[in-house]
KESETI-445625 format. One line per field, with one value per residue (C-alpha): z, y, x; residue number from 1; residue in one letter. Coordinates in Angstrom, 2 decimals. Example, Ala and Ser with C-alpha at 12.3 -4.5 7.8 and 13.67 -1.06 7.14 Angstrom:
<nodes>
z: c(7.80, 7.14)
y: c(-4.50, -1.06)
x: c(12.30, 13.67)
resi: c(1, 2)
resn: c(A, S)
</nodes>
This chain:
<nodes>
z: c(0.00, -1.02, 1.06, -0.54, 1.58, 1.79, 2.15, 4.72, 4.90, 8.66, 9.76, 13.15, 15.65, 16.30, 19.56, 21.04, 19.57, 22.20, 25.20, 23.50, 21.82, 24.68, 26.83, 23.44, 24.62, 27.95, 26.91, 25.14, 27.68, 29.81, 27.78, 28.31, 24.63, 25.47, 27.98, 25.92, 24.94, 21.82, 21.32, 23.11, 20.07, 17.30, 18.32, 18.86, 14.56, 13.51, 14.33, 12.67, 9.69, 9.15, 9.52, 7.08, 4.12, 5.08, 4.98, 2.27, 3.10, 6.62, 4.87, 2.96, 5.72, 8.32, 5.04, 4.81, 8.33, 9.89, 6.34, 7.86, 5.62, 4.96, 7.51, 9.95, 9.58, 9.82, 12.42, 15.01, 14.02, 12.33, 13.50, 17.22, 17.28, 15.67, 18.64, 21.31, 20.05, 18.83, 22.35, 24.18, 22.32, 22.76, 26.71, 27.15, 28.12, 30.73, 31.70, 31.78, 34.50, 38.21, 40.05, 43.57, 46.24, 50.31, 52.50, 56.03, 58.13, 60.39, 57.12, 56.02, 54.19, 52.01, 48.76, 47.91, 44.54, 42.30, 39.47, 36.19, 34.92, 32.59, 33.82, 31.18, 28.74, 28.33, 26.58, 24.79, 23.65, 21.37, 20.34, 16.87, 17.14, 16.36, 15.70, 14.79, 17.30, 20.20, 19.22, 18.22, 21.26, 23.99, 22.53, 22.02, 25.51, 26.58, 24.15, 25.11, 28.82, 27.92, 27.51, 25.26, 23.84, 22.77, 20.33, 20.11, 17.76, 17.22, 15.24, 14.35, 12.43, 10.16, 7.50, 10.15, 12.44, 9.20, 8.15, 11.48, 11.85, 8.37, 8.28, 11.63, 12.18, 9.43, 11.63, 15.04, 16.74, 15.87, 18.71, 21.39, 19.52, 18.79, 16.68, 17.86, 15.79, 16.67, 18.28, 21.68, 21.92, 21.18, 23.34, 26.20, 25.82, 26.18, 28.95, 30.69, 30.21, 32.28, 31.81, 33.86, 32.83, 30.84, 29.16, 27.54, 25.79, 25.41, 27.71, 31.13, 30.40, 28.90, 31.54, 34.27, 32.73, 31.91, 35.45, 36.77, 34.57, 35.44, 39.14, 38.76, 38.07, 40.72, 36.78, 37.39, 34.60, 33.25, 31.69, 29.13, 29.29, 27.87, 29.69, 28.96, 28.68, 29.52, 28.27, 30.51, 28.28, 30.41, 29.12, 29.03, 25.79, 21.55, 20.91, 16.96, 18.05, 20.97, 18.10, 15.63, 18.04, 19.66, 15.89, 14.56, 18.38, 18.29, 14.70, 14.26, 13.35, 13.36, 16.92, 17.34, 19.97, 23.68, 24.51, 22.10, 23.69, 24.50, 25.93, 26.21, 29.39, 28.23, 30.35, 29.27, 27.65, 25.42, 24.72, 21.60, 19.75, 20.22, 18.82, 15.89, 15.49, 15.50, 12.95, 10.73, 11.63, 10.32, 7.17, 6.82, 7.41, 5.13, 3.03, 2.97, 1.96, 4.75, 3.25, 0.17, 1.71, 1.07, 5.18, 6.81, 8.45, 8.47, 11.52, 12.34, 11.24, 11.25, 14.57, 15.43, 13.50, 14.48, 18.54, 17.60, 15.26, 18.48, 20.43, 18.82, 19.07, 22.58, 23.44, 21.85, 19.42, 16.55, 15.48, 12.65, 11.37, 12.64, 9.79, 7.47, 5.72, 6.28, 3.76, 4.16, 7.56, 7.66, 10.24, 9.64, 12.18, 14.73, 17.71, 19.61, 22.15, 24.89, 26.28, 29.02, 31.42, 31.88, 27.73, 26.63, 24.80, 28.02, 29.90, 28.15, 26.04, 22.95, 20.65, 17.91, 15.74, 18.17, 20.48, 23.37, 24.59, 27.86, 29.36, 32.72, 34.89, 35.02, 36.18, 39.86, 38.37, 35.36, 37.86, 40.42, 37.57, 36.14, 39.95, 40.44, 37.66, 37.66, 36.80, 33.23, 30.91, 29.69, 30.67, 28.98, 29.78, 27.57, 29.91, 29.56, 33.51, 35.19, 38.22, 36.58, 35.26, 38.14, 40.11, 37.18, 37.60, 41.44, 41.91, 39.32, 39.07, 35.70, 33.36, 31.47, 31.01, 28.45, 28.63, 25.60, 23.44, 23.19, 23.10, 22.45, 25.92, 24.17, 21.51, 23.96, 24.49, 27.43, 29.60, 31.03, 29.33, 31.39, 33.63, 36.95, 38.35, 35.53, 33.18, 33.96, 35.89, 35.28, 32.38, 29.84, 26.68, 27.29, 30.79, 32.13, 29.31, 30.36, 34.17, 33.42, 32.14, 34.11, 38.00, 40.05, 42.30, 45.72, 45.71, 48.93, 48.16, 51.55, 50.65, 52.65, 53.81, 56.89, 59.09, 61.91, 65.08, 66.91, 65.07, 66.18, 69.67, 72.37, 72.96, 76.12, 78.50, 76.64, 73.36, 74.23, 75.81, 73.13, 70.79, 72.93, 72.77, 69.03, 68.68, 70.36, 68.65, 65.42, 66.47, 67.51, 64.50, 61.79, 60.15, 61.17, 64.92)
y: c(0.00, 3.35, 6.21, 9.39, 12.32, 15.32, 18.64, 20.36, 23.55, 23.80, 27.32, 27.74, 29.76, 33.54, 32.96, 36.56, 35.42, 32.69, 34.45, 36.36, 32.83, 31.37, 34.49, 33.76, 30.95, 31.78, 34.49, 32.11, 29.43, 32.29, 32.87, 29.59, 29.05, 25.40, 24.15, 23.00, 19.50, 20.63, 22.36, 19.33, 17.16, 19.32, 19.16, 15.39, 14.97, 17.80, 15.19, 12.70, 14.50, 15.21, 11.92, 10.49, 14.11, 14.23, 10.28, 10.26, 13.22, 11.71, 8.34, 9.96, 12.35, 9.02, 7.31, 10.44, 10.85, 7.30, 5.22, 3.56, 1.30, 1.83, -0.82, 0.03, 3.80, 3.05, 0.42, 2.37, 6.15, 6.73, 3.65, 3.76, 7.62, 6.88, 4.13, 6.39, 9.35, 7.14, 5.86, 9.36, 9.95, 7.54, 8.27, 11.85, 13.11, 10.39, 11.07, 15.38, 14.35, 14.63, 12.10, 11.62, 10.71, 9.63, 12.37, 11.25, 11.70, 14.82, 16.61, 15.79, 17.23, 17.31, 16.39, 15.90, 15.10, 15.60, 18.11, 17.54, 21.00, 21.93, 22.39, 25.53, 26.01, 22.72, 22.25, 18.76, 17.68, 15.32, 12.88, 11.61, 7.99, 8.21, 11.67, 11.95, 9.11, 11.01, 14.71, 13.98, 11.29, 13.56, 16.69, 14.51, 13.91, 17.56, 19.14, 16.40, 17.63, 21.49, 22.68, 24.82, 23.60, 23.88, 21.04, 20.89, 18.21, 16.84, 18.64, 15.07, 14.36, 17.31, 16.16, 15.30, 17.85, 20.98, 18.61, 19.06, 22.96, 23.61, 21.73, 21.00, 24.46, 23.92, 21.03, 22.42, 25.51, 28.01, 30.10, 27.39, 25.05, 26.08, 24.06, 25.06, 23.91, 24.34, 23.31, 23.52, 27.17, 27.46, 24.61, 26.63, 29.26, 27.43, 25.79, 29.50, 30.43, 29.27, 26.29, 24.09, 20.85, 19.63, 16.36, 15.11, 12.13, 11.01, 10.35, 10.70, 13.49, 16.18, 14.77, 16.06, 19.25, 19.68, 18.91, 22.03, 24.13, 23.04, 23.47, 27.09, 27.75, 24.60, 23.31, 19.24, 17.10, 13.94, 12.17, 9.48, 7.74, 4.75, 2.27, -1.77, -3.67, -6.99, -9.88, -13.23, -16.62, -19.66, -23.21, -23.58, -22.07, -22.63, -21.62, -20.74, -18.32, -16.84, -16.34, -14.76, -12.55, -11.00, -10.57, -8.48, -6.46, -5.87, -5.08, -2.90, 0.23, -0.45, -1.29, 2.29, 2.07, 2.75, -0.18, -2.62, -5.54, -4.20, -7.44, -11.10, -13.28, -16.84, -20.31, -22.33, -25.73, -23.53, -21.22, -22.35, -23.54, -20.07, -18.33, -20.49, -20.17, -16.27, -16.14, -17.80, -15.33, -12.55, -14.31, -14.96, -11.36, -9.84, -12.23, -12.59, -8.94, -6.91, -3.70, -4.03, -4.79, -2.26, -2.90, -2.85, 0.83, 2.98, 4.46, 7.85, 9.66, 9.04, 10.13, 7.21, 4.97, 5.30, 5.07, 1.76, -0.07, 1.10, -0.77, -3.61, -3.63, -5.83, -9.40, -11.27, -13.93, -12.49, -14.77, -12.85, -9.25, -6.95, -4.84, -1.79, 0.97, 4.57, 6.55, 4.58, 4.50, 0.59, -1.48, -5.16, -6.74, -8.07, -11.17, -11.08, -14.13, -14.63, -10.70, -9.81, -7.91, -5.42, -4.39, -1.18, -2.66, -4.05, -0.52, 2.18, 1.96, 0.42, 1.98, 0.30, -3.08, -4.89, -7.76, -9.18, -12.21, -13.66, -17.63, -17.70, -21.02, -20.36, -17.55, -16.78, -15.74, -13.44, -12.11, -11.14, -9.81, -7.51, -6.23, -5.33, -2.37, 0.71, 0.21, -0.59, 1.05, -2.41, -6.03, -9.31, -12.66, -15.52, -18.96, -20.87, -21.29, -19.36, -19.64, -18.37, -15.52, -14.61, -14.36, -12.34, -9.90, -9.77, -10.28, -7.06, -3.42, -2.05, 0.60, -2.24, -5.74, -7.82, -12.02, -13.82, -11.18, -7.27, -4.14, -4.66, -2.73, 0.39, -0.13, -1.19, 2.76, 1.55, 0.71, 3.93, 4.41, 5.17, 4.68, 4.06, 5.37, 5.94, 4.80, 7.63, 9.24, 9.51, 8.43, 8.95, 7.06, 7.26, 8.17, 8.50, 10.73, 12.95, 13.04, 13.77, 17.10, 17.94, 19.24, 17.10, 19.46, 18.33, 20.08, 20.18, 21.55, 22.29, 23.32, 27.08, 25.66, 23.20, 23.54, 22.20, 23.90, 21.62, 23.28, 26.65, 27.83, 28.28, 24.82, 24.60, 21.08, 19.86, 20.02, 18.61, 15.92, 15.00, 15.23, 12.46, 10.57, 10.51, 9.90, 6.80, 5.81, 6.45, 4.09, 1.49, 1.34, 1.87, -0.90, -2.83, -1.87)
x: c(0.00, 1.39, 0.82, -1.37, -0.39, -3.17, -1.06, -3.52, -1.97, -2.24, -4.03, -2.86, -4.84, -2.80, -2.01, -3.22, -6.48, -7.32, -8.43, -10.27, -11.86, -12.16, -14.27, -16.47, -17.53, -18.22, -20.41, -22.28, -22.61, -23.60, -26.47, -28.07, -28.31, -26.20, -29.25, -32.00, -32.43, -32.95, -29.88, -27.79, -30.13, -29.09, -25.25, -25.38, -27.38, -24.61, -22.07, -23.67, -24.09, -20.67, -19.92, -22.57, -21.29, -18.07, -17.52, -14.87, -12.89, -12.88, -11.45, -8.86, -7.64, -7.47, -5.46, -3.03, -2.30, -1.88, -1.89, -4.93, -7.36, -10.87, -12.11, -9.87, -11.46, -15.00, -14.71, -12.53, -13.04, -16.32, -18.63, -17.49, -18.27, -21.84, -22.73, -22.16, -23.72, -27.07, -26.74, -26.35, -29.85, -31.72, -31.01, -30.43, -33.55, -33.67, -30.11, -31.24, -33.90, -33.67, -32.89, -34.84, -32.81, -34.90, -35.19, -34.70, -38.35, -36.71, -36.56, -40.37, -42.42, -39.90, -38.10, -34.50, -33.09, -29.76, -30.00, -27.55, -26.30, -23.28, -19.86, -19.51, -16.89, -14.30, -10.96, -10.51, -7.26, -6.50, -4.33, -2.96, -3.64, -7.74, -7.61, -11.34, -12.73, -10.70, -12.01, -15.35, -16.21, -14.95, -16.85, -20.02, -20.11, -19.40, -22.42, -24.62, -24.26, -24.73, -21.30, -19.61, -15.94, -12.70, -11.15, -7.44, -6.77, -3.26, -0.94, 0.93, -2.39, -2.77, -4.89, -7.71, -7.20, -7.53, -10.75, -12.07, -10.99, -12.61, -15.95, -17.48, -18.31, -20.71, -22.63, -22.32, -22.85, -19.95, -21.10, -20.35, -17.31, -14.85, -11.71, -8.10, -5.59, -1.62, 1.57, 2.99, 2.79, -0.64, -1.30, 0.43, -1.60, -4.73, -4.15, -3.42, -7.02, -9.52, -12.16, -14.33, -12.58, -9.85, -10.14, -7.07, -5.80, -2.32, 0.70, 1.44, 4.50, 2.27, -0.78, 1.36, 1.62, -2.07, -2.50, -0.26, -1.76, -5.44, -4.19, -3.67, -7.61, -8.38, -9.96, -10.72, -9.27, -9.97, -6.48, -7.56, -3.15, -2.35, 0.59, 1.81, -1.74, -0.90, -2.50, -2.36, -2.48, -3.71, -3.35, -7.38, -7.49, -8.41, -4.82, -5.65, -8.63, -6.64, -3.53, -6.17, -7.83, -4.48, -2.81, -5.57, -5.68, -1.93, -1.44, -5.14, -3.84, -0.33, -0.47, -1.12, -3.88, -3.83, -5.47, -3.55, -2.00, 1.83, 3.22, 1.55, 2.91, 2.34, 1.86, 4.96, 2.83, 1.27, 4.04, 5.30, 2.06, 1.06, 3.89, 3.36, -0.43, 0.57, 2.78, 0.63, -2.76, -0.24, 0.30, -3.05, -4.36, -1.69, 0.29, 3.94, 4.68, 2.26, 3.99, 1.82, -1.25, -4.05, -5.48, -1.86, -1.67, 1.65, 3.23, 2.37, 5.78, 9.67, 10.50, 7.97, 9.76, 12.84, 11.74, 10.12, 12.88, 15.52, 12.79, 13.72, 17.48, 17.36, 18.41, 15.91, 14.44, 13.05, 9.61, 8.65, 8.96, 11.98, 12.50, 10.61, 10.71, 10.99, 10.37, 6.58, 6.78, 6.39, 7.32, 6.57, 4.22, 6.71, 6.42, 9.83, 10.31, 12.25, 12.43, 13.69, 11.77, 14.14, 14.43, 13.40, 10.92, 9.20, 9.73, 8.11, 4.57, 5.51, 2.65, 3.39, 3.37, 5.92, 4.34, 6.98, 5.87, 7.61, 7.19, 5.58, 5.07, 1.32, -1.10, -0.01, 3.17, 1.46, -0.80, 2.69, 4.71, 1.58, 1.42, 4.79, 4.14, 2.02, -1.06, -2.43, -5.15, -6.57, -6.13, -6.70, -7.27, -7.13, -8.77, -11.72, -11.68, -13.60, -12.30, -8.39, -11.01, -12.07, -8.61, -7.20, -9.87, -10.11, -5.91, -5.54, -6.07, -6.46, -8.82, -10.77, -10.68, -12.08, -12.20, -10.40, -10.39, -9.14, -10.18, -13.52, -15.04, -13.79, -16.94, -19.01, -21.29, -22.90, -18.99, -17.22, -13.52, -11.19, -7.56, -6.45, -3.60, -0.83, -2.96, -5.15, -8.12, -12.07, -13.96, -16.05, -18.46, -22.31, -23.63, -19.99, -19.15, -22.72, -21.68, -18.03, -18.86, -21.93, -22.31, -24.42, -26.00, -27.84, -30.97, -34.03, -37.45, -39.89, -43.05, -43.74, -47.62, -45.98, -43.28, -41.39, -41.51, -38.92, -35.95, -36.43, -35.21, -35.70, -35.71, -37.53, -37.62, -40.57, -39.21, -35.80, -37.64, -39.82, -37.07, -34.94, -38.26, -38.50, -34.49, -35.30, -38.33, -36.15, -33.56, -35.56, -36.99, -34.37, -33.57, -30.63, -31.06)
resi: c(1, 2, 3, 4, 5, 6, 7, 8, 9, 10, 11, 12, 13, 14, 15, 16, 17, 18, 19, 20, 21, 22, 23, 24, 25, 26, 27, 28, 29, 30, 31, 32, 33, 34, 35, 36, 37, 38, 39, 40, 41, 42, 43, 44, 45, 46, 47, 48, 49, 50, 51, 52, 53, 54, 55, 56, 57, 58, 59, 60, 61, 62, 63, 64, 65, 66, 67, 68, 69, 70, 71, 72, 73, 74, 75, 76, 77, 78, 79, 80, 81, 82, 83, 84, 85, 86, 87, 88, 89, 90, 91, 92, 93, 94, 95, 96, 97, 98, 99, 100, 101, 102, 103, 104, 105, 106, 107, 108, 109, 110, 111, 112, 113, 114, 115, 116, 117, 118, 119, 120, 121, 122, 123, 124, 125, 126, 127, 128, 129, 130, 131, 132, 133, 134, 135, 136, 137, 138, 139, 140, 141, 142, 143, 144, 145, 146, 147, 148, 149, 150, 151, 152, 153, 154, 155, 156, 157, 158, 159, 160, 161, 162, 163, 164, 165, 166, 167, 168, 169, 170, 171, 172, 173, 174, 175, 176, 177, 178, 179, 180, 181, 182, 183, 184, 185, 186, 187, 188, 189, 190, 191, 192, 193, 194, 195, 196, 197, 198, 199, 200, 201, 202, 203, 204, 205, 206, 207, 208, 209, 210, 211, 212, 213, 214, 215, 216, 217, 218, 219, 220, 221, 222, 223, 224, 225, 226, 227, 228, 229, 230, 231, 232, 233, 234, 235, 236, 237, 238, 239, 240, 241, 242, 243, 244, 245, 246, 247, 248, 249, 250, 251, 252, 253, 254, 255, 256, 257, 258, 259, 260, 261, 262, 263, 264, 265, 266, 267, 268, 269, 270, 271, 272, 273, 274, 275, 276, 277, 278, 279, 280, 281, 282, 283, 284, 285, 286, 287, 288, 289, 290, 291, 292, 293, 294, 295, 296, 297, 298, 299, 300, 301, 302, 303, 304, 305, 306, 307, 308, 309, 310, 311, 312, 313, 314, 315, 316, 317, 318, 319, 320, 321, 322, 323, 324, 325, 326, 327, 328, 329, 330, 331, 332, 333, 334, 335, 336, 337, 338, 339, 340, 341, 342, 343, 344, 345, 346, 347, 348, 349, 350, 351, 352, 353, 354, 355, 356, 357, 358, 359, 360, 361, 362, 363, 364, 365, 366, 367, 368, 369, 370, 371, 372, 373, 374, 375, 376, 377, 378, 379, 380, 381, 382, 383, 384, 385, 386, 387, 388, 389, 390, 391, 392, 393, 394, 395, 396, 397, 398, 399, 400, 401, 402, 403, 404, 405, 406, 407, 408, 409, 410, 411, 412, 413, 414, 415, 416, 417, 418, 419, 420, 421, 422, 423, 424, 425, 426, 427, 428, 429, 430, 431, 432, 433, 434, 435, 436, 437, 438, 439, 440, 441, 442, 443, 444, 445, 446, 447, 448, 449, 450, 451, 452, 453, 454, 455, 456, 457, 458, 459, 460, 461, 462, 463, 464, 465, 466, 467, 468, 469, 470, 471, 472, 473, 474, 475, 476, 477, 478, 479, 480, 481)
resn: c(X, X, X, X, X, X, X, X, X, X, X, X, X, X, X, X, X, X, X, X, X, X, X, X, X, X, X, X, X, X, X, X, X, X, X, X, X, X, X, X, X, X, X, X, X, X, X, X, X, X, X, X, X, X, X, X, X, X, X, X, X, X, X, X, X, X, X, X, X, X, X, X, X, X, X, X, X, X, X, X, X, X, X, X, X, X, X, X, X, X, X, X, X, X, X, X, X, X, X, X, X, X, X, X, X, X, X, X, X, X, X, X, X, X, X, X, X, X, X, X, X, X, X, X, X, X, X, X, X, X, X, X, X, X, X, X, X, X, X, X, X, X, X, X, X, X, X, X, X, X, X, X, X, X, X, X, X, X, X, X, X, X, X, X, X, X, X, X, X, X, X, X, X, X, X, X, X, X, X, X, X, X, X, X, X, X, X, X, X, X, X, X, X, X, X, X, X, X, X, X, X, X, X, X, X, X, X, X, X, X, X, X, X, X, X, X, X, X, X, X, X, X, X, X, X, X, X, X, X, X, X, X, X, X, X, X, X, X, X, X, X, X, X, X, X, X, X, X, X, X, X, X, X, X, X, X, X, X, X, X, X, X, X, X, X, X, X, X, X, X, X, X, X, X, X, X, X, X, X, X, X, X, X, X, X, X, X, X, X, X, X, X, X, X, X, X, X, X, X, X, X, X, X, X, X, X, X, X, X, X, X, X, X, X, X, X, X, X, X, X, X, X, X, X, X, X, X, X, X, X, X, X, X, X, X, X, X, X, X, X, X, X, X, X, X, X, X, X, X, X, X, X, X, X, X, X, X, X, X, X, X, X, X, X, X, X, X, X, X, X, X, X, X, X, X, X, X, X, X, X, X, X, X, X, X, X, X, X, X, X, X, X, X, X, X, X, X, X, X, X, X, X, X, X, X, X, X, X, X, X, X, X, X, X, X, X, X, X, X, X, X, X, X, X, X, X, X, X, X, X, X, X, X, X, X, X, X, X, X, X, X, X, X, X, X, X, X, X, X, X, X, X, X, X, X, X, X, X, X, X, X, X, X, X, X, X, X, X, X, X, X, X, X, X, X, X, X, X, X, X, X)
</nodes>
């Protein structure tokens, strides 16, 4: 597959023109314009109509950026975007309502509930890797909630990110999104200004930095990091499906996906046949050559490339792959055995189409060795036990997990995404997504007609009294007394 570059002729945003961008918005989320259902409805179809008129450009831009193939672009970029906003839809109203809460008989009559209302104006940044999933999910979530937003696509991705910049004011409201492109300076600048929450996507060195900033204004963030998912391989398994399923999840996009399987840690009897039932589910998928296969993706740039082929200079045995090309920023779909854990390959995110997979005596030991590092975005586990299942799930900390396959919880609308500790914090996709960017205010209503007379001094003997009385009364007949 030969790569057909878009030249996108990136307009960056003047810098002295931000602040004044971002008050913009405020003034318009100040006007309540962003609080109707109606308007949240109209943002949610705007996005789907850009998908559905824009479908090609969106398809060539994805192709030009990140080489990736058609099915690869619909599946991960424009379909998964489509499923959560249908899904935000067909529950927002219901998701919009209050939601009653008991009110404890000293407060009666009364009536307590939780109202949902919009953060205000919120600053999405994006990465490179699904640079139209990652913009458009994110903002779906923070106009179906009432906000108004900033997009900061990835400059990395320029064809995407000038596609987004030029047409989706067209389908959304200009007045309360706003597209940002630029570079670290322009970046910097928006993250001096201040907004009600920051939701960004990529790694944990420029998450730490989004979190100073955001500390300045006391702004709460939600960091969407990636990490080493692990995937555990029991003995109890179909060792041709397991192969097929983690070859496509590794190699989907060039292995260019935070939740892609980074290293696999492999009971010994089954070790071998696996390695072998992998190598031939890459043949399968893309021949002999990969390289001139029209659904094998390209890494992102050459400083990518050249990060993962050092990767790959370590003490290790080679299964298949090893090599590529720069000048098409291919790197053959690669399975390197016997690794040790101490490589650079098995110490930083590898984030691209190089799978390490290391022997373990069984699951105990998987389980110790995936505990003894920070915690990961996404975990898989490849047993037909149910008990080994279990343990994996209850014996480890991790974003997601998914059962003898991968990745597939990040499709799912109805499953926050989301980290844990250096793989991230908070989430987001359908209701997690709404409460993410809304402010879930505790609310009482009393009615003005009734009222209680034992709160009010002066609290004479009588009323003390009878208020011991019912204290009692109440305890006696709580339940669980």
């Amino acid at each position: 597959m030969s790569l057909q570059t878009i030249q996108p002729n990136p307009s960056f945003c003047p810098i002295d023109e931000i602040p004044d961008a971002v008050d913009a918005l405020r003034e318009s989320f100040q006007s309540g314009r962003t609080r109707p259902v109606e308007w949240r409805l109209a943002q949610l179809d705007g996005i789907l109509r850009f998908l559905k008129e824009r479908h090609e450009e969106i398809l060539a831009a994805l192709q030009s950026d990140l080489g990736k193939p058609r099915f690869d672009a619909l599946l991960a970029e424009v379909v998964g975007i489509e499923l959560d906003v249908l899904h935000m839809k067909k529950h927002l109203r219901r998701w919009m309502k209050p939601e009653s809460v008991a009110t404890p008989v000293i407060h009666w009559p009364a009536r307590s509930f939780i109202h949902k209302e919009p953060l205000g104006v919120v600053l999405i940044i994006a990465p490179w890797n699904y640079p139209l999933q990652l913009c458009l999910g994110p903002l779906a979530a923070a106009v179906a909630a009432g906000n108004t937003a900033v997009v900061k696509p990835s400059e990395v991705s320029p064809a995407t990110s000038a596609l987004l910049e030029k047409h989706l004011p067209n389908y959304l409201d200009p007045n309360c999104v706003r597209v940002i492109q630029g570079e670290v300076p322009e970046t910097t600048r928006l993250l001096e200004q201040r907004f009600d929450h920051i939701l960004y996507t990529g790694n944990g060195k420029v998450a730490r930095i989004v979190m100073r900033a955001a500390a300045e204004h006391l702004t709460p963030v939600t960091l969407e990091l990636g990490g080493k998912s692990p995937v555990i391989v029991d003995s109890i398994i179909d060792v041709k499906m397991a192969a097929k399923r983690l070859v496509w999840a590794k190699f989907f996009n060039c292995g260019q996906t935070c939740v892609a399987p980074d290293y696999l840690l492999v009971e010994e009897s089954v070790h071998d046949r696996l390695l072998e039932e992998m190598v031939a589910a890459v043949k399968k998928f893309w021949g002999k050559n990969p390289q001139k296969h029209s659904e094998y993706a390209r890494v992102v740039n050459s400083r990518h490339y050249r990060r993962l082929m050092g990767l790959m200079d370590c003490d290790c045995r080679v299964v298949c792959g090893g090599s590529g090309e720069e000048s098409d920023r291919y790197i053959q779909p690669t399975i390197l055995a016997d690794v040790s854990p101490k490589a650079d390959v098995m110490e930083e995110e590898i984030f691209g189409p190089i799978l390490p997979v290391l022997k373990v005596p069984g699951v105990n030991e998987a389980i110790e060795f995936i505990n003894e590092r920070p915690k990961p975005l996404a975990l898989y586990v490849f047993s037909d036990s149910k008990q080994v299942q279990r343990r994996v799930l209850q014996s480890t900390s991790s974003g997601g997990a998914v059962i003898n396959h991968c990745m597939l919880h990040n499709l799912v609308p109805g499953l926050p995404f989301g980290g844990v500790g250096e793989s991230g914090m908070g989430a987001y996709h359908g209701k997690a997504g709404f409460d993410t960017f809304s402010h879930r205010k505790s609310v009482v209503e009393k009615p003005l007609a009734f009222d209680t007379f034992l709160v009010y001094p002066p609290y004479t003997r009588r009323i003390t009294g009878l208020a011991e009385r019912l204290v009692k009364a109440w305890r006696f007949l709580r339940p669980g007394s």
